[in-house]
N, C-alpha and C positions, 0 to 999 in steps of 0.2 A: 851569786856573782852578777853583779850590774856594772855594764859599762859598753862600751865599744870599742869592735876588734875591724880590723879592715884586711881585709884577704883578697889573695892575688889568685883569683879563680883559676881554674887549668880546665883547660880542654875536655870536653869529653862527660862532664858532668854539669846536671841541673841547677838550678839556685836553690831548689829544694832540697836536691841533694847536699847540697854544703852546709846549710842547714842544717839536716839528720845529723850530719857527719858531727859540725860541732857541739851540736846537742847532745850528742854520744861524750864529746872529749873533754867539753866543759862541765860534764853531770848536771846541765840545767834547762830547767823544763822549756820555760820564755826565750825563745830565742827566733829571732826576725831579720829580714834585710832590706835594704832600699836600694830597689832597682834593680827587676829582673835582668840575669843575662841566659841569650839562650846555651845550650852545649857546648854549641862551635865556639861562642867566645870567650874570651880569656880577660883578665884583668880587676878591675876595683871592683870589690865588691860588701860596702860596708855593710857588719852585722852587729846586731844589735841585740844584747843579752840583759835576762830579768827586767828591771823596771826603766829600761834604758828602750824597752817594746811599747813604753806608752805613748814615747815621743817619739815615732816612725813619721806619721802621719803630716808632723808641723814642722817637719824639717826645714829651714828659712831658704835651703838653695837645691832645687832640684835638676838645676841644668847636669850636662856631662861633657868627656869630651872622648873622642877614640880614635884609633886609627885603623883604618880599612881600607883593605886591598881588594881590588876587583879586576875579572879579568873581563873582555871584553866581546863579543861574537857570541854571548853564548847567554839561555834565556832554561831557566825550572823552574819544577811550579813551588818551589817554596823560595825562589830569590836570590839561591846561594849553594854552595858545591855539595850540599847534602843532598841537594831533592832533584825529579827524575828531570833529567833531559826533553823540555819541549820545542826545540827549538835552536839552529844554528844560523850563522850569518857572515860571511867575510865582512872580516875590518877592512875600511880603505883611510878608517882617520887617525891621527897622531895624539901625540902632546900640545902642538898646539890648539886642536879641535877642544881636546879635553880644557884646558886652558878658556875656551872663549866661551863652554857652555857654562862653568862653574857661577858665576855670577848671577844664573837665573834662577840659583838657587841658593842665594844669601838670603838675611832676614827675613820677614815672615812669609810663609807660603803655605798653601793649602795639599793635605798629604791624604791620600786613601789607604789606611791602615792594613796588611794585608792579608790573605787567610788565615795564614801560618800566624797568627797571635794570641795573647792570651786574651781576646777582647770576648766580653758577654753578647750577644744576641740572639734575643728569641731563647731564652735561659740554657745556651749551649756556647761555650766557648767557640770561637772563630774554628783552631785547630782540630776539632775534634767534628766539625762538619767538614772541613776540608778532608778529612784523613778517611770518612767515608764518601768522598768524589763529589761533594756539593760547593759550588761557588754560591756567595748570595751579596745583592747588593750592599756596601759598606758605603758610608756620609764621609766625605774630604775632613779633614781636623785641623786647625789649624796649630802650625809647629812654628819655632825658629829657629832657624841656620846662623849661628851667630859666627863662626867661622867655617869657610869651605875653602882648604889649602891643597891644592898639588904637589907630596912631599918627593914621590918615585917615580919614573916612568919607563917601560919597557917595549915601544912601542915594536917594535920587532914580535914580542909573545903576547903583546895587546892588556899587560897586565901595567895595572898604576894602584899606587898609596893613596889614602887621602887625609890627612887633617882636619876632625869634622868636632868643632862645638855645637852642642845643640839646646832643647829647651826640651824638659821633661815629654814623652809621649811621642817622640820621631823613632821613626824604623829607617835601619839604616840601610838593610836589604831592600826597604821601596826608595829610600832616595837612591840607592846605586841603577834601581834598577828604570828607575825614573830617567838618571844621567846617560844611560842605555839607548831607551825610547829615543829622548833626545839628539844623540848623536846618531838614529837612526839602524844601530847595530844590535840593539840588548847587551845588556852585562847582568852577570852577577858577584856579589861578594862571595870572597875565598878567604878570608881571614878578619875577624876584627878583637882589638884588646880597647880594653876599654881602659885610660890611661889617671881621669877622675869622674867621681861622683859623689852629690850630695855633699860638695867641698870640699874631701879627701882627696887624696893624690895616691899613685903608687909608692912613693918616696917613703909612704910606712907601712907598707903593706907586706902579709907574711900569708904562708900557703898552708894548707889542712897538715901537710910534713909535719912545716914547721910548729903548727899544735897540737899535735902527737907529741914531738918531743919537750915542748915547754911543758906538758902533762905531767911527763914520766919524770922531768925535773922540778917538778913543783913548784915551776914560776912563769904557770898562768899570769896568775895576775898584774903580773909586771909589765904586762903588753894591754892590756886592756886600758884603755883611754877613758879620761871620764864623761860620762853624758853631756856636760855643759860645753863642750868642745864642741859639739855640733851647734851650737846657738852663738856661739861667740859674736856673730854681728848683729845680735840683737842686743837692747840695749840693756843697763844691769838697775834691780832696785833693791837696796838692803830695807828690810821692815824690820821690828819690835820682835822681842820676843814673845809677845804677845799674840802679835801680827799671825808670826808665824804660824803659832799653834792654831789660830784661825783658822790659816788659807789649808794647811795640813788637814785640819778637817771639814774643807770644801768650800768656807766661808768667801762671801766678798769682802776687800777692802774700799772702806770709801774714801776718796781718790784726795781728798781735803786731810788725813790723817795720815796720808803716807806720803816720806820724801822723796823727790827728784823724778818720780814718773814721768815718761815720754806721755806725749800726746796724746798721740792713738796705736796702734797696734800691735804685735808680742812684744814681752819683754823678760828676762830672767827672773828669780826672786829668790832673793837667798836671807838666812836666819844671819843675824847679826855678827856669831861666829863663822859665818862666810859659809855655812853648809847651803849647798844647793836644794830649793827647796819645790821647784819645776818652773814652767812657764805661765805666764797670767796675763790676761787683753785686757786690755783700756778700752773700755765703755763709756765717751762721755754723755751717752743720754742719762743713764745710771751714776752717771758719777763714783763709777765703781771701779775696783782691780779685779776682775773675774778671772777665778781657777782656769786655768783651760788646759793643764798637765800638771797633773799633782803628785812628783817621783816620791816623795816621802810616805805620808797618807800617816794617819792617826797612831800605828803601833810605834811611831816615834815621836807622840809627843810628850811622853814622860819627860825624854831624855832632851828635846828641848826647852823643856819649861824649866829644865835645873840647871839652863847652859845662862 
């Protein structure tokens, strides 16, 4: 089974875990997603099955977007309504307050990743030296805010929405709690669904339920999308049948013997009968079309060399 499913994560379980779970209900070994979500959130979460896990990596769009609510006077030490209370504050600010700091936190800014992550240092993830009481110095990163909206606000219980697009690698528990600092009170996040990723939307998106029962009804694969969906804005090249069974097993093409290449960077490659045949980069030192995701791979090139 190769292709891509996009699933509307629920509450209360890991990205590993959904994972397990469809690796259980699809009976397949390979199976990946792009862009962890922690427990607490909910929402898009594409996975990616069989040979559809080679091309994780080169996804052409890694931004996202989500929505998150935070409540306001209140500070833990993982960011957000799971972790312990260090910290309270009377609010004296509103919606407008909120309103005028949003802005300092559009386009690029510099963000300190926070304990609570999956980041490596010093060969120990982030969380797992937090979770035995060690803080240690983390480097700012830079992210972008490509939208910061104020969609709710409740100034009375000091809780607000937000509208946040971003750029692969933002924590949306340090922007909130960033926004906090800011306004001089602390916050934390109390809910985030994450609404796209990796170019997907919720608008297709189906829940572990929902495949259970496409399981027990036998129409998996009716919901699975195909790999080339995720590359769609990259540009398309049809080669030779000849071509093909080349680049299938590994080969370059040189850049004079094949039609319509783009310039420079990824592009599709598909066998003449339009089967997708992975991604390949323009090299013009080389003057070459170099493999650089090869979903087919050699046990199919019998059956293209008869096509």
């Amino acid at each position: 089974m190769d292709g891509i499913l996009i699933l509307n994560k629920s509450e209360g379980i890991t990205s590993f875990g959904v994972v397990a779970r469809v690796r259980g209900i699809t009976h397949t070994r390979k199976v990946g997603h792009a862009g962890t979500l922690d427990p607490m959130a909910t929402g898009v979460l594409p996975i990616f099955l069989g040979r559809a896990t080679r091309a994780i990596g080169l996804l052409p769009c890694s931004d996202k977007t989500y929505i998150a609510k935070l409540k306001l006077g209140v500070r833990t030490d993982t960011g957000d309504r799971t972790g312990k209370i260090i910290g309270t504050k009377s609010v004296t600010v509103g919606k407008a307050e909120m309103e005028s700091v949003l802005p300092a936190f559009r386009g690029q800014i510099m963000q300190i990743p926070p304990m609570y992550s999956a980041i490596h240092q010093n060969g120990k993830r982030l969380y797992e030296l937090a979770r035995m009481g060690k803080v240690v110095e983390r480097k700012a990163r830079p992210i972008t805010i490509y939208r910061l909206l104020l969609l709710q606000a409740d100034e009375k219980a000091g809780v607000y929405s937000l509208l946040v697009s971003c750029s692969s690698g933002t924590y949306i528990r340090t922007l909130i709690e960033d926004i906090g600092e800011k306004l001089g009170c602390g916050a934390i996040m109390t809910a985030l669904d994450r609404t796209e990723a990796a170019g997907f939307s919720e608008k297709n998106a189906v829940t572990v339920s929902d495949l259970e029962s496409y399981a027990k009804e036998d129409t998996l694969a009716m919901h699975l999308l195909p790999i080339e969906y995720a590359f769609e804005t990259l540009e398309m090249v049809t080669v030779t049948d000849k071509q093909a069974i080349r680049f299938c097993n590994g080969g370059f093409l040189s850049l004079e013997r094949v039609n319509g290449v783009p310039s420079s960077g990824l592009c599709r490659v598909y066998a003449p009968s339009k089967v997708f045949l992975g991604l390949g980069e323009i090299n013009q030192e080389k003057q070459a079309l170099l493999v650089k995701c090869n979903l087919l791979g050699s046990e199919n090139n019998g059956s293209l060399s008869r096509r």
